[in-house]
N, C-alpha and C positions, 0 to 999 in steps of 0.2 A: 489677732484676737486678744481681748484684754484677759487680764490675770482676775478670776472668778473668784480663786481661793484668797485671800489676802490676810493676813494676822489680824484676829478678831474673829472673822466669819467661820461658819460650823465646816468643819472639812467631808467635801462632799463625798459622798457613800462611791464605795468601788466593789465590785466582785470580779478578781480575774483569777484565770489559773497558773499558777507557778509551773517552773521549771519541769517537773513531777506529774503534771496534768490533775492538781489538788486545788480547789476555789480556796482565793483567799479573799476574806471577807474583811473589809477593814475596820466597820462599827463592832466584830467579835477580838477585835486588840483593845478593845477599851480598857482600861484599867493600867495601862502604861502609854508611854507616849513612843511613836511613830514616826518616822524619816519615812517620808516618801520622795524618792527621788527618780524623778522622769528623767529619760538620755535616749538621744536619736536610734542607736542600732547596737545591737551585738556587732564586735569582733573589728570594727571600726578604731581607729587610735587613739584618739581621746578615751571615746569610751572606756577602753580595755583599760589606758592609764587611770582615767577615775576611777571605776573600780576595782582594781587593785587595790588604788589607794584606801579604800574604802572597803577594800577587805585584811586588811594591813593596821585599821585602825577597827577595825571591830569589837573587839574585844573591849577596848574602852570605850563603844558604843553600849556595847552589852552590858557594861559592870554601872549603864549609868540606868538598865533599865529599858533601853532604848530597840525597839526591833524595825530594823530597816528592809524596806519593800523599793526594787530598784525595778521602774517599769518602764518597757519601749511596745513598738509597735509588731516585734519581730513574734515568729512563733514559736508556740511552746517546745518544739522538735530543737529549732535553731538554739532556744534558751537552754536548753538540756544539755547540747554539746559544747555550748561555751562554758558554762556553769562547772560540766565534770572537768574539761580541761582545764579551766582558772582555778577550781576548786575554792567558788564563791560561799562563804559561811551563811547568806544571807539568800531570801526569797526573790527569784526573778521570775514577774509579772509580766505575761502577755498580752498586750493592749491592741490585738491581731483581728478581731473581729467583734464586735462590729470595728472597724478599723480606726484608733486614735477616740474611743468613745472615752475613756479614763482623761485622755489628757487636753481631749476637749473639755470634760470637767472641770479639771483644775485649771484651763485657759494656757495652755503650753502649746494645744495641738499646730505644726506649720503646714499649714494647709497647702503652700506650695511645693513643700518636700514629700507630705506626708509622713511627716513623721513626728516625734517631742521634740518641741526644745529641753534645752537644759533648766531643770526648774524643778527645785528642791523646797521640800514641805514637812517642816517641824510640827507636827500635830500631838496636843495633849493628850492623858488618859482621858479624858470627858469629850474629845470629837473637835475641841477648837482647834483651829491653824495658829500658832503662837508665834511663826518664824519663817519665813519665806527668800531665797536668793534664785535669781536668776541670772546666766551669763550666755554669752554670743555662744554660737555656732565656733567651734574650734577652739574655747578657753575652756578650760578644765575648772571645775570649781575648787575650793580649800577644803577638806575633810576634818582638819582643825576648826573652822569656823562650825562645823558641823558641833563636834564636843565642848565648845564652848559656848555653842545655845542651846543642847542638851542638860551643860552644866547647871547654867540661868534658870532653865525651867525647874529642873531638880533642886533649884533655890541652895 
């Protein structure tokens, strides 16, 4: 599937429920800008190492403005117990039903796993995708590259 979302295009509208079983609506973050970052599965090893990593850097996520929404396909039960054991600062989004419909959006969904790929989305206060990476199946992205185009946007 090609990448829908791409730097320029309006980033396209999501409603799912968090961790918490609470709709997170992404057009109501408008006025700051938004990491959306799609990853295969809870509790899986990449995963778990990206965010970590990714909640290890938060806080200089957060001082730049930035609220990160990390979404898979798993559910909301499953995101719950990873969440409290990892003791994630940040919203985990369940993209469980209709199944892969978020990351069919933004063009991540692997139709043959069933699951996201890894595909990370730097979106502005105003809706645009400003900043886009993707990597394979088993490579962990940089969460540095993360605050360094957080930084850019924040001029």
């Amino acid at each position: 599937m090609t990448d829908t979302a791409t730097a320029g295009s309006r980033a396209p509208e999501i409603t799912l429920q968090d961790q918490y079983g609470q709709d997170t609506v992404l057009s109501s973050l408008r006025g700051g800008p938004v990491l959306v970052v799609f990853y295969p599965l809870a509790f899986s090893g990449v995963c778990s190492g990206e965010l970590a990593d990714l909640r290890e850097h938060h806080a200089e996520l957060k001082a730049l403005d930035v609220t990160v929404l990390a979404v898979s396909v798993d559910s909301t039960f499953a995101l719950r117990t990873w969440s409290d054991r990892e003791g994630f600062p940040f919203a985990l989004l369940s993209d469980f039903w209709p199944h892969g419909a978020a990351a069919r959006a933004y063009g991540v969904f692997d139709d043959q796993r069933g699951v996201a790929r890894r595909g990370s989305f730097l979106i502005d206060a105003e809706g645009t995708v400003r900043w886009t990476v993707h990597t394979p199946a088993g490579q962990p992205r940089d969460v540095e590259e993360y605050i360094d185009q957080a930084r850019r946007l924040a001029g």
